[in-house]
N, C-alpha and C positions, 0 to 999 in steps of 0.2 A: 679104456685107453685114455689117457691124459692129452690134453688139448695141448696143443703148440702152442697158443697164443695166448697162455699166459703169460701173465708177468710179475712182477716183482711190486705190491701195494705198499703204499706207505700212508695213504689219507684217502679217506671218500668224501662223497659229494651228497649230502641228504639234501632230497631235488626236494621234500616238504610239500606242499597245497600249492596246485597250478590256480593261483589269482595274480587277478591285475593289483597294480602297485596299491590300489586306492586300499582295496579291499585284504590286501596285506600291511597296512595300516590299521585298519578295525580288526584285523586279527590279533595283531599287536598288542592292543587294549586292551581286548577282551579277554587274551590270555594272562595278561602283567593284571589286569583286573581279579583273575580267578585265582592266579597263583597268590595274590599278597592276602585274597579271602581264606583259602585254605592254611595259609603259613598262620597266619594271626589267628583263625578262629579253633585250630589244633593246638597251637601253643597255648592259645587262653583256656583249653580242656585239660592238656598237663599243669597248669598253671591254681586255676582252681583246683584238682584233684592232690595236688601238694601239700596246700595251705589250710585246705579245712579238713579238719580231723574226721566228721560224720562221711568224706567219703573216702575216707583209710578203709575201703573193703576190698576184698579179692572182683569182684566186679569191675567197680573204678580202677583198680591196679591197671588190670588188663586192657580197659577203656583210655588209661593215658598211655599204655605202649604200644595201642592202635594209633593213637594219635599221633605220636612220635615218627611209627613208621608213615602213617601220611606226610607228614612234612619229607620224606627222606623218597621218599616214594615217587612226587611229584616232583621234588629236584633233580631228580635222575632226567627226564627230562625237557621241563619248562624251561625253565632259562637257557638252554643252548637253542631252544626254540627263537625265544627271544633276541638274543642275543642275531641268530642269522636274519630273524625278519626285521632288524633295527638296521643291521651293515651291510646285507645282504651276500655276508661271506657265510656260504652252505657248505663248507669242508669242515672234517672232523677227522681228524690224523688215525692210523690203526690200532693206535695203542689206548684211545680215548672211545672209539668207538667200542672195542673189547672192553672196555670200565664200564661204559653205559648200558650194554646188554649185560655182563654180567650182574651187575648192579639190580637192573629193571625186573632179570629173573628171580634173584634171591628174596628181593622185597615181596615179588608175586608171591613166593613161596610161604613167605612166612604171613602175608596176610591171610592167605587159607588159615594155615596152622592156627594163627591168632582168634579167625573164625569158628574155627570149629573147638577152640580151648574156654571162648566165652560161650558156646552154645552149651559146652559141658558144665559149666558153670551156672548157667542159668538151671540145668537139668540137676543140679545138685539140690540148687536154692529151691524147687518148685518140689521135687518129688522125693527130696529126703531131706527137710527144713531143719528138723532136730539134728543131723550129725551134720551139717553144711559147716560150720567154722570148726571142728576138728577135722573134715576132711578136705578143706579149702583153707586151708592152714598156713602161715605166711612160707613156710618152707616149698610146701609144694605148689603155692603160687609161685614162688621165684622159679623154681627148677621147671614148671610148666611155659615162663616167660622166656626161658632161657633157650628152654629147644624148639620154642618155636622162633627164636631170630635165627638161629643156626642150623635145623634141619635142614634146610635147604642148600646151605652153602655149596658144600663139596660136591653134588651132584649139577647144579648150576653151573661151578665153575669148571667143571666136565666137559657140559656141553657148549659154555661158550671156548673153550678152547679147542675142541672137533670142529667147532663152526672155525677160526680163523686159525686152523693149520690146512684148512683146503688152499689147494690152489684157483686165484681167483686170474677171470678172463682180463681184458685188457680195459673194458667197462669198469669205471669207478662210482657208476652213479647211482645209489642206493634210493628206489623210487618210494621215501617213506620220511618221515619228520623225527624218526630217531633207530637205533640201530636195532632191528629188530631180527630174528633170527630168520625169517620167513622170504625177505626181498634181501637180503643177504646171499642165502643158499643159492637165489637166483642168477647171481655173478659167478658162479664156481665155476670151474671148469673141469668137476670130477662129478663121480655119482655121490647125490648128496639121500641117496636113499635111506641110507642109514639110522645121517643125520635128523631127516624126516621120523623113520621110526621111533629115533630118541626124544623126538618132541613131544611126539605122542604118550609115549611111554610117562615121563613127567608129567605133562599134563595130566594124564589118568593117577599118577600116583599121588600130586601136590596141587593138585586139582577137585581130581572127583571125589579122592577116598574123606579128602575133610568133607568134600559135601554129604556124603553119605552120611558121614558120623554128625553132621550138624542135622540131616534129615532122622538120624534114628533119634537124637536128643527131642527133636521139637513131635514127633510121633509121643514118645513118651511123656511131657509137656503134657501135653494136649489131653492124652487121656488123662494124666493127673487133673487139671482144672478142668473137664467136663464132670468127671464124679465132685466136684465141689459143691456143697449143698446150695451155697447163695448166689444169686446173680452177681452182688458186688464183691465177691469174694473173686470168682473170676475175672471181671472189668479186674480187679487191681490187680491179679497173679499178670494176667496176660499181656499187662499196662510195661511189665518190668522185662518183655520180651521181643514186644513192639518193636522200638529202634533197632535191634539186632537184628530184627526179620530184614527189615526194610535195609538195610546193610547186607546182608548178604545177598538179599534179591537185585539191587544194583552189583555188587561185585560179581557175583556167580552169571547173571542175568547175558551181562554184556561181555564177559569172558567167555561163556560158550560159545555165543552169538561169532567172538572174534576167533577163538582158536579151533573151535572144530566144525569150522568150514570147507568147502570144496578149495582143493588149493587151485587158486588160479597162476595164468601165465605174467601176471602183469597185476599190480597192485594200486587197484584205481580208488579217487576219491573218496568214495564212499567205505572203502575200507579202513582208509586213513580216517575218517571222521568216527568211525566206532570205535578205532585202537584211540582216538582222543578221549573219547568216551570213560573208552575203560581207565584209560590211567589218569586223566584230570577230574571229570564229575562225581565220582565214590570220594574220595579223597576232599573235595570242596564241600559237600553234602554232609559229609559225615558230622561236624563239630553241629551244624544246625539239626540233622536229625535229633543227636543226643538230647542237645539242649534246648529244644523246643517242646522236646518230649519225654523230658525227667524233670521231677521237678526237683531233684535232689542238687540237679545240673543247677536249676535257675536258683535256690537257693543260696546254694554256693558262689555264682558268680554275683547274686543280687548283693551277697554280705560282703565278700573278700575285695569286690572290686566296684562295683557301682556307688557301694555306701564311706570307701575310702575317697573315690574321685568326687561325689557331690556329700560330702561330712552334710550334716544336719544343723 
């Protein structure tokens, strides 16, 4: 039965991190700190990956349309963060919060896919080396690029639209730093069981199944470069897989940890500091992982950009 005391939503209130003013100041910084690290040091990864030709490969491709989605990812939403901890206006109208959830799901989505399209990729290059550029081929990198921005959409935009056709209570104050489906549900004033189900459901589908296929690639990986006769033949196969582990063990890592948890009544601190987790530190990381640990990376930045800004 539907609750009387609904009413009629036009804006909610993201109540964000209960700190004092001081320590909502160093929040401040350290977020506008993170976000201008992330935006600058993914740009400079599409940026070099444009300009020199040695890394025009189906790897790189995919490496700059992670990076892309990190910038796009993190925008969804850093700055309205910022923007409430600067003015201390915490409303976000219904039609802007509906943008930022669906927005925040779709990118989720397709960072799996992107995941698990570079762990295929690395599985080509490792354990079928001879046919890797006729079957990584610039057609079926584009067509691989393209379903993974868009797999996701239309089931995304599903469920953010089941999320705000519920009727919500007279409560506008969403206990969270951006619009997330989970302290949402908690304002309805209908059974959101379903909606629950559907979370799940996704999650397992745009969730686990890339994990999977990212786990059967690096299973096969793996016994490829153990049967490799040389030690340094291994060091360098497994040098070119490195960064992607460690990428997905951050994304995947703090994503279970956040989504399939015990659903609580009340969405405290400490869960808002792991959904920070998830969507600001993968995303900041990423450009440094890459480039601290390819050196195809640092070559690239060393020639196209360090050797233009200090000429000889």
């Amino acid at each position: 039965m539907m609750n009387l005391n609904q009413t009629v939503v036009t804006e909610f209130l993201l109540l964000g991190f209960s700190a004092s003013p001081e320590r909502q100041v160093l929040l401040f910084v350290a977020l506008l700190a993170i976000y201008l690290v992330t935006v600058v040091g993914n740009l400079l990864i599409i940026l070099v990956t444009l300009v020199d030709p040695a890394l025009h490969t189906s790897m790189y491709f995919f490496l700059s349309n992670l990076s892309a989605l990190e910038v796009g990812y993190i925008s969804v939403t850093v700055p309205k963060m910022l923007v409430s901890l600067i003015s201390g206006d915490k409303h976000i109208s219904f039609a802007g919060c509906a943008m930022q959830m669906a927005f925040f799901l779709c990118f989720g989505s397709t960072e799996s896919s992107f995941l698990a399209t570079m762990a295929y990729d690395r599985y080509v290059a490792i354990c079928n080396p001879l046919c890797y550029t006729m079957i990584m081929n610039k057609k079926v990198c584009v067509l691989l690029a393209a379903t993974s921005w868009t797999i996701g959409i239309p089931a995304q935009v599903v469920q953010t639209g089941l999320v705000f056709t519920l009727p919500f209570c007279s409560s506008r104050e969403i206990n969270h730093f951006f619009c997330d489906p989970a302290p949402l549900l908690l304002l309805a004033c209908a059974d959101t069981s379903m909606n629950e189900t559907l979370t799940y459901i996704m999650v397992t589908f745009f969730g686990m199944v890339p994990f999977a296929l990212i786990l059967l690639s690096y299973i096969r990986i793996i016994t490829t470069i153990l049967m490799m006769p040389s030690a340094e033949g291994k060091r360098k196969t497994f040098s070119t897989c490195s960064s992607h582990l460690i990428v997905v063990a951050l994304f995947y890592g703090s994503g279970i940890l956040l989504y399939l948890r015990p659903r609580a009544s009340e969405f405290p601190d400490g869960s808002k500091l792991l959904s920070l987790f998830y969507t600001v530190l993968p995303a900041m990381l990423n450009p440094f992982i890459y480039s601290l640990r390819n050196r195809d990376i640092q070559k690239g930045l060393k020639k196209n950009m360090w050797n233009k800004m200090v000429p000889c």
